[in-house]
C-alpha positions as CSV (number, residue, x, y, z in Angstrom):
1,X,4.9,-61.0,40.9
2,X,4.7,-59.7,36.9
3,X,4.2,-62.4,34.0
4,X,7.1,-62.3,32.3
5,X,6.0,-62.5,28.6
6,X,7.6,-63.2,25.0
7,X,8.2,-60.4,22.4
8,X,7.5,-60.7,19.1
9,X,10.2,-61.0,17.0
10,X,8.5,-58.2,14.6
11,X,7.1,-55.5,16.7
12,X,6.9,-54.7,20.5
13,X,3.6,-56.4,20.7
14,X,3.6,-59.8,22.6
15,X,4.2,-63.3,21.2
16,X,1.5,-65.7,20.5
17,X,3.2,-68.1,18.0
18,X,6.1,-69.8,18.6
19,X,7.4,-70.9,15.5
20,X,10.2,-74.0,15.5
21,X,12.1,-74.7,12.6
22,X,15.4,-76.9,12.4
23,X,17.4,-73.9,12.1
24,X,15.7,-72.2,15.2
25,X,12.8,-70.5,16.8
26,X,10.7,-67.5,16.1
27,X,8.3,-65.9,18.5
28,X,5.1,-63.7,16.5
29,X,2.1,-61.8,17.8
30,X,-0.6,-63.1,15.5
31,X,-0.7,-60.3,13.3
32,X,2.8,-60.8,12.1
33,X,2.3,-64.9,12.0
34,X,-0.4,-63.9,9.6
35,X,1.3,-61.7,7.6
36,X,4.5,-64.2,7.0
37,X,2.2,-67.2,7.4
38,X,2.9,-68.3,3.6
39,X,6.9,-68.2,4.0
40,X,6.7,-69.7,8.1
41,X,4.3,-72.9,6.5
42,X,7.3,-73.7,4.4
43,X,10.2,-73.1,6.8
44,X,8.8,-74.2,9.9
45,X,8.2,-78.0,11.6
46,X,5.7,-76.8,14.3
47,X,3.6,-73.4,15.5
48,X,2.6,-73.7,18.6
49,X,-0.1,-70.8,19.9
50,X,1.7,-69.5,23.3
51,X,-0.6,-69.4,26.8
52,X,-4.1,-71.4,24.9
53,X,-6.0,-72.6,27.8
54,X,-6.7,-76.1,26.7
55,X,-10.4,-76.9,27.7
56,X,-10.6,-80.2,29.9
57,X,-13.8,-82.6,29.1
58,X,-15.8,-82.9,31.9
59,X,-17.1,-86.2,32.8
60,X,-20.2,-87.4,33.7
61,X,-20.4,-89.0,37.3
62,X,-22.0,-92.5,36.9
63,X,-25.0,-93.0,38.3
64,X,-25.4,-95.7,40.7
């Protein structure tokens, strides 16, 4: 099975920002999200970096 993966909305490359504004959504690859970052700050609610592997804490085991 091929990951399917999200297009930036500038270029071929692939997304890594999804970019949510009440109007709608806009999908970057981090060079372009860069590049219109000053603009996208002002227009957008929430950018949310696509596939980040979010680190889970690891807990110490009590000792008994």
């Amino acid at each position: 099975m091929t990951e399917s993966w999200i297009k930036c909305d500038s270029c071929p490359a692939q997304a890594k920002w999804l970019i949510r504004s009440t109007s709608g959504e806009l999908s970057f690859c981090s060079h372009h999200k860069n590049k219109f970052s000053e603009g996208l700050v002002k227009w957008s609610y929430e950018m949310v970096e696509l596939n980040k592997k979010e680190e889970v804490p690891q807990l110490e085991k009590a000792v008994k």
